[in-house]
Rosetta silent file (secondary structure, phi, psi, omega in degrees, C-alpha in Angstrom):
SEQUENCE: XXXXXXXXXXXXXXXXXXXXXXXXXXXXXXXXXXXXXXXXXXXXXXXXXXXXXXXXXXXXXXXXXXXXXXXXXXXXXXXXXXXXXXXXXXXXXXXXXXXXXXXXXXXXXXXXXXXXXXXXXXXXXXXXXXXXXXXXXXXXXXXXXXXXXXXXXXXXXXXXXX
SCORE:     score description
SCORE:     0.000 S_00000001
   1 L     0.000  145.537 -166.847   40.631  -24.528  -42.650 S_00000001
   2 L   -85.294  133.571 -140.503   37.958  -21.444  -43.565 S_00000001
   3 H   -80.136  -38.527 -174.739   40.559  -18.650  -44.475 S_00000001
   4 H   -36.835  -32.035 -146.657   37.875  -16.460  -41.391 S_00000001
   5 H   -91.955   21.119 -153.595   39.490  -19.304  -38.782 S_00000001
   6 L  -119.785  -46.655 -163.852   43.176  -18.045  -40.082 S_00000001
   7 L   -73.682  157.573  162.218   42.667  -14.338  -39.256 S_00000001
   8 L   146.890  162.126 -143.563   42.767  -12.652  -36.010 S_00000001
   9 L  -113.948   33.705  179.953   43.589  -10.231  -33.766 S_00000001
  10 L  -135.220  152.954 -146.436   45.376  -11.363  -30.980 S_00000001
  11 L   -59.109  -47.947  178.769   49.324  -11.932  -30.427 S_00000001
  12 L   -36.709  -89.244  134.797   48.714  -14.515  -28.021 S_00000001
  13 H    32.499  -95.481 -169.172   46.569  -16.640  -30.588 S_00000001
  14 H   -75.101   23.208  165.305   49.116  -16.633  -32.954 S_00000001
  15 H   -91.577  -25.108  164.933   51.887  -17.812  -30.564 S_00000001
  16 L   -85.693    0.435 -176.488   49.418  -20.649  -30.045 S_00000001
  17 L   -90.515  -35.219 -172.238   48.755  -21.304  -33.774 S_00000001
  18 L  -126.212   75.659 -171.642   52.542  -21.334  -34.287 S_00000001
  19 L   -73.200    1.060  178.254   54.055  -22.475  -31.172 S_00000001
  20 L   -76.041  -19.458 -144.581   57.508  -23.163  -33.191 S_00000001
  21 L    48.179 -142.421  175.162   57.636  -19.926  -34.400 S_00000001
  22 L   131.139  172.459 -175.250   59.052  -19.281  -37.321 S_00000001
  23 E   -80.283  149.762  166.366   59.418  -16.258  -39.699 S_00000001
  24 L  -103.082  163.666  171.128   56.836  -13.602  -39.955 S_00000001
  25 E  -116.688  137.323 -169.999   55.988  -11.164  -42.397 S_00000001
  26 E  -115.496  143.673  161.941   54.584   -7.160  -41.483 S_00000001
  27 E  -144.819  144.682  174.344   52.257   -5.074  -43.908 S_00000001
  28 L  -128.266  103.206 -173.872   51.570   -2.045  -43.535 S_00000001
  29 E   -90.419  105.293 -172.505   48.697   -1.404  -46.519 S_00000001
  30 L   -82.637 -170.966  167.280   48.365    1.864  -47.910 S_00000001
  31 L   -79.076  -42.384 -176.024   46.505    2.992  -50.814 S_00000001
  32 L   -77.994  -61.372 -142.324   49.657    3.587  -53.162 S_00000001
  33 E  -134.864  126.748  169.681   52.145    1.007  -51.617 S_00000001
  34 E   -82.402  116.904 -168.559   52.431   -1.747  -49.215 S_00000001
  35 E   -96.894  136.258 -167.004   55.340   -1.409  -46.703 S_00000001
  36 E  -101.410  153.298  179.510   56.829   -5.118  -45.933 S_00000001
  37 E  -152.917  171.991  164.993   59.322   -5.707  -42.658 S_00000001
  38 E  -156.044  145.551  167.450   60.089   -9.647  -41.722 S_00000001
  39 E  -117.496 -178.334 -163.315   61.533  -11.233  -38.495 S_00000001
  40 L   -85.641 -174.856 -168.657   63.586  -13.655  -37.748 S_00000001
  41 L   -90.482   28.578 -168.762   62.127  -17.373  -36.679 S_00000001
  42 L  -153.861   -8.777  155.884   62.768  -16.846  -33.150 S_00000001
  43 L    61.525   90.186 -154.224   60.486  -13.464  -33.103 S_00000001
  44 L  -153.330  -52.302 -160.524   63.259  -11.693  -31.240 S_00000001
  45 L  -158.465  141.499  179.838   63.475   -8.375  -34.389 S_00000001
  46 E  -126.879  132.818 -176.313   61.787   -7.198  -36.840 S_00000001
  47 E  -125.046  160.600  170.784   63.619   -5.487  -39.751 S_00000001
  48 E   -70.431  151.921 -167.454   62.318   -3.597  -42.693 S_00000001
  49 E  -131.399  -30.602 -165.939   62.717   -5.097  -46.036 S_00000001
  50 E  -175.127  138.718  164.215   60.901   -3.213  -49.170 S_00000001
  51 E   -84.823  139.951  173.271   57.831   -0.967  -50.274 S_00000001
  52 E  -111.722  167.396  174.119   55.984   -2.535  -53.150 S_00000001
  53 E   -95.439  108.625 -178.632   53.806   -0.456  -55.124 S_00000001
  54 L   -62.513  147.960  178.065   50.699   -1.283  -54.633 S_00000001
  55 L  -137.816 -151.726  178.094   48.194   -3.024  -57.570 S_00000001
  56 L   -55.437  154.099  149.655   45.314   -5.603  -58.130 S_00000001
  57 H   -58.602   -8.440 -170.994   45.394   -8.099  -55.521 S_00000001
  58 H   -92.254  -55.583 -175.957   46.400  -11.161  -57.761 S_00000001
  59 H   -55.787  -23.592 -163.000   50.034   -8.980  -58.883 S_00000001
  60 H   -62.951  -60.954 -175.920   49.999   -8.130  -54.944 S_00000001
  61 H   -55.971  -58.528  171.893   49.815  -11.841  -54.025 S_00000001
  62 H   -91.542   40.967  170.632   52.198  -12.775  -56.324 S_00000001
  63 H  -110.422  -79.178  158.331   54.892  -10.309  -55.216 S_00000001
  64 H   -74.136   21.015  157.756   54.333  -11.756  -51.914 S_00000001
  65 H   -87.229  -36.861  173.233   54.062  -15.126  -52.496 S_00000001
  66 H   -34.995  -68.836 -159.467   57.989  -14.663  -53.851 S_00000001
  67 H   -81.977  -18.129   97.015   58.878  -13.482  -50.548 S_00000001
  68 H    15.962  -73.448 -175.263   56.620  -15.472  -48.855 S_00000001
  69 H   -87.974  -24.728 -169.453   58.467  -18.886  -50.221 S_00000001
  70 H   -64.438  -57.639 -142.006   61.988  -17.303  -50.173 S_00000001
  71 H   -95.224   11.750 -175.896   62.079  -16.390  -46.871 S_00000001
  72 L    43.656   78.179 -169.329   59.742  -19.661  -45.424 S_00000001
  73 E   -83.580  133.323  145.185   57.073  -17.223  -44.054 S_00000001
  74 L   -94.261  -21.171  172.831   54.800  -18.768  -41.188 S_00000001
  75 L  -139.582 -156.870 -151.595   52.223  -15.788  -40.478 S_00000001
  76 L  -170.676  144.688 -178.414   51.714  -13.016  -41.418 S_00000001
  77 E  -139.839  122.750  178.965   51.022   -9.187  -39.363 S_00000001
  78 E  -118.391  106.341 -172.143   48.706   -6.990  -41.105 S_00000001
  79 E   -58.325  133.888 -175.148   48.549   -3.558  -39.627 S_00000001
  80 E  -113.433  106.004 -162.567   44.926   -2.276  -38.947 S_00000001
  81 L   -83.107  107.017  156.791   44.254    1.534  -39.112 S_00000001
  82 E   -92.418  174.234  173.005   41.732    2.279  -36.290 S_00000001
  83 L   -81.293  162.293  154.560   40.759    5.082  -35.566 S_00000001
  84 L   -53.184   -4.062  175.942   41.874    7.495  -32.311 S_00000001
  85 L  -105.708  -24.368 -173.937   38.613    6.321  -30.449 S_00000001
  86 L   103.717  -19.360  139.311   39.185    3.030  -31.656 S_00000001
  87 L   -25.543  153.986  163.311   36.724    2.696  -34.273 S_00000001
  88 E  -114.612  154.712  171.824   36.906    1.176  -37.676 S_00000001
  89 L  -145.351 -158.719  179.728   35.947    3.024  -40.496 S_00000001
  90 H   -41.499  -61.616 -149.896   36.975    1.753  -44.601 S_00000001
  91 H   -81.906   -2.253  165.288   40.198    1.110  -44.388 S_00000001
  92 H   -55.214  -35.884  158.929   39.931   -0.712  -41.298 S_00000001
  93 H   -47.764  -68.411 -170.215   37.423   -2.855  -43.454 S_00000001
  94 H   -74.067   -0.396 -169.607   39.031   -3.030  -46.303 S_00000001
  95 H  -108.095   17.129 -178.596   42.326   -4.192  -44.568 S_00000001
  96 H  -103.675  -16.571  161.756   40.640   -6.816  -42.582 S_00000001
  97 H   -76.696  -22.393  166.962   39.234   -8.194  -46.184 S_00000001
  98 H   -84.456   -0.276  158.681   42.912   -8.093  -47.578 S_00000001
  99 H   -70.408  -58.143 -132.685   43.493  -10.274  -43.958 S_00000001
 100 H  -115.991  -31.319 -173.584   40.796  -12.839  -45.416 S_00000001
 101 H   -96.357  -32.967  179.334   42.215  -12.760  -48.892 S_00000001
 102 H   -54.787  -53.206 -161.427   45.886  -13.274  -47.865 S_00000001
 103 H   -62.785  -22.136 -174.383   44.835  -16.353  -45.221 S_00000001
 104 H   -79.612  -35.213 -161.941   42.709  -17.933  -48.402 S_00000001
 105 H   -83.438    5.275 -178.734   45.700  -17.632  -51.197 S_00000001
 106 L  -152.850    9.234 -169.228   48.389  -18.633  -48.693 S_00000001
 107 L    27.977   38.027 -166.787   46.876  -20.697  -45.869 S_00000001
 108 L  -111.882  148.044 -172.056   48.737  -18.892  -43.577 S_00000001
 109 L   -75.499  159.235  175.792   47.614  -17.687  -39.904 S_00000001
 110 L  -143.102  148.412  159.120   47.150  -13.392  -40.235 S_00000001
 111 E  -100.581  155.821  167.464   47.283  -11.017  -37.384 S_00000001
 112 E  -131.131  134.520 -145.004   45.686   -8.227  -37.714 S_00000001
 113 E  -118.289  138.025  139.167   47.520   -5.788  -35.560 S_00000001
 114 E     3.249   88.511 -170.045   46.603   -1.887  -34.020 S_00000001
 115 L  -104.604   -6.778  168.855   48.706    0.282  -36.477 S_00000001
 116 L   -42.309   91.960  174.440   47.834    3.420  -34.378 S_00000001
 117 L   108.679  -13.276 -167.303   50.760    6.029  -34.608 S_00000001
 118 H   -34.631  -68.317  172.440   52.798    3.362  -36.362 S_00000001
 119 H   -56.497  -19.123 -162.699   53.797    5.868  -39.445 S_00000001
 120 H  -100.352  -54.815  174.294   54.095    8.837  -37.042 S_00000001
 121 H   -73.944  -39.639 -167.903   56.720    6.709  -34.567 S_00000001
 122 H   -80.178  -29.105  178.034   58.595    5.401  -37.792 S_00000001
 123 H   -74.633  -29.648  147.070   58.999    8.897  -39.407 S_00000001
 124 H   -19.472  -51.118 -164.040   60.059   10.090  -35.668 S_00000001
 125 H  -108.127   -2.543  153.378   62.745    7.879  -35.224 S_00000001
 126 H   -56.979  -31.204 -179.165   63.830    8.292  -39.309 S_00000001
 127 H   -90.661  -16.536  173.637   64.113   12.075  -38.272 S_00000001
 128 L   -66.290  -31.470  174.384   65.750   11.376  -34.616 S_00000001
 129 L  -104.542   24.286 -179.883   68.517    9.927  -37.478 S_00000001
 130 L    40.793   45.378  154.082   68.940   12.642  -39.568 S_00000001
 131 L   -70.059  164.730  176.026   67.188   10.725  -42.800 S_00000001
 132 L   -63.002  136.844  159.894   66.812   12.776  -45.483 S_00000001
 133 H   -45.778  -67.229  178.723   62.956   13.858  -46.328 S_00000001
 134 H   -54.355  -55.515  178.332   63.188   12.433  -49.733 S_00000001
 135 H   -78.344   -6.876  152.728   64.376    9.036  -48.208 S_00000001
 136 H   -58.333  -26.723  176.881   61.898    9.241  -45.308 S_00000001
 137 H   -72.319  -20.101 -172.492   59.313    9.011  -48.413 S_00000001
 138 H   -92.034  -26.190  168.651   60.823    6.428  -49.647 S_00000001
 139 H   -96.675  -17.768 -170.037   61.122    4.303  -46.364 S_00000001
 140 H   -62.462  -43.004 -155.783   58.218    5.393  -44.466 S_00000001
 141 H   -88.015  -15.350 -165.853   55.691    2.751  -45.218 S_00000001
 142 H   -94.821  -31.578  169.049   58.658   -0.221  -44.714 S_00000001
 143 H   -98.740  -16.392  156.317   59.498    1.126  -41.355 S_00000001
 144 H   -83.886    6.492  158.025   56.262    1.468  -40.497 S_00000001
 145 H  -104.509   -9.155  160.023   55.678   -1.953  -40.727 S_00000001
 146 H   -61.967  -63.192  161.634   58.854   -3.073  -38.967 S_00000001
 147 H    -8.691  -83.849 -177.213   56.752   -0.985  -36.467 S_00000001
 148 H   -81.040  -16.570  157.632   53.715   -2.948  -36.319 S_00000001
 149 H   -78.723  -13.667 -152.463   55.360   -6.486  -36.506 S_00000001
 150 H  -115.498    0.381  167.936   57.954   -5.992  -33.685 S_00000001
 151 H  -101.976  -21.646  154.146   55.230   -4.767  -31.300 S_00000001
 152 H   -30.430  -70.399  166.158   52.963   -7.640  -32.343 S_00000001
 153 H   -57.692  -34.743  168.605   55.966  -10.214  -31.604 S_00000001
 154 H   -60.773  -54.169  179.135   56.697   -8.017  -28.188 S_00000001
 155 H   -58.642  -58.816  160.698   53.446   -8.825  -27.181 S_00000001
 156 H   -43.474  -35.563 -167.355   53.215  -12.298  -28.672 S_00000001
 157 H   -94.812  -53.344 -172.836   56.735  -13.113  -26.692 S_00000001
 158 L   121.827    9.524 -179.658   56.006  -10.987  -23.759 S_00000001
 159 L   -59.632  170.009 -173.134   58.656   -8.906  -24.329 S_00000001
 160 L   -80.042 -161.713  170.297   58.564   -5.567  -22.594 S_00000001
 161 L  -124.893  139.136  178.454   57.637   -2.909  -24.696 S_00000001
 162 L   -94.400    0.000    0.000   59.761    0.044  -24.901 S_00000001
C-alpha cells in the first residue's frame, strides 16, 4: 500500500482501517522534542509516556520503532499545528511529510489530527495540579500529546467530548 493511502485525517477512517482496534501511538512534533502518549487497545485512554529529543529522522524512527514493537502499535496520531484560521503554514507541512515518512518505514495507518490549543490545555490542566514550572517543561510536549490522541479516539469512538 502507497505510504499517501496510509495517512489521513479523519477519526472515522481510521476506525474503519482498524476496526479491531488495537494500541495507538500520539506525537506531538516539535522542533526540539517529540512528545509520545499511547492508549490502550480498546481506545477507551490515552496516557502520556515520554519526550524524546528530537534528531534525524532515521534515530527518530528507530526510537519509535522500539516502542512501536514493544507496545504492538496499530496506528499512529500525529498532531497537526494549524493555524487559528485554520490554515497550514511549514510546520503543518512539514508534519504531514513526517505523516508520509512514518506510514512508509512502519506500514502503519497515521492520523493526522488538529493539535489546536493542545499545549495550551495540557499546560492548563499541569497548572490546575500544582506541577512545578520546571516539570511542566519537562512534561509539556508528552501531555500534549496524550491531548491530541484521546480526542482523536473520542471522536473515532464517539465518545462525548468533555
Amino acid at each position: 500500500m502507497d505510504s499517501r493511502e496510509l495517512v489521513g485525517e479523519s477519526a472515522a477512517g481510521l476506525a474503519e482501517t482498524l476496526p479491531d482496534g488495537g494500541a495507538l501511538i500520539g506525537l506531538d512534533l516539535g522542533t526540539k522534542t517529540i512528545g509520545i502518549a499511547v492508549c490502550d487497545a480498546g481506545w477507551r485512554f490515552a496516557s502520556a509516556l515520554k519526550t524524546l529529543s528530537r534528531g534525524k529522522f532515521g534515530r527518530d524512527r528507530d526510537e519509535l520503532r522500539k516502542l512501536i514493537e514493544a507496545r504492538s502499535i496499530r496506528g499512529i496520531v500525529i498532531g497537526l499545528p494549524r493555524n487559528m484560521d485554520g490554515s497550514e503554514g511549514p510546520r503543518a507541512q512539514a508534519s504531514r511529510a513526517y505523516a508520509r515518512n512514518l506510514a512508509e518505514a512502519f506500514g502503519l495507518p497515521v492520523l493526522l489530527w488538529d493539535e489546536r490549543w493542545s499545549t495550551k490545555s495540557a499546560e492548563d490542566a499541569m497548572i490546575g495540579l500544582d506541577v512545578s514550572r520546571r516539570k511542566r517543561a519537562e512534561r509539556i510536549d508528552a501531555e500534549a500529546a496524550t491531548i491530541i490522541l484521546q480526542a482523536a479516539i473520542d471522536a473515532a469512538t464517539g465518545s462525548p467530548l468533555l
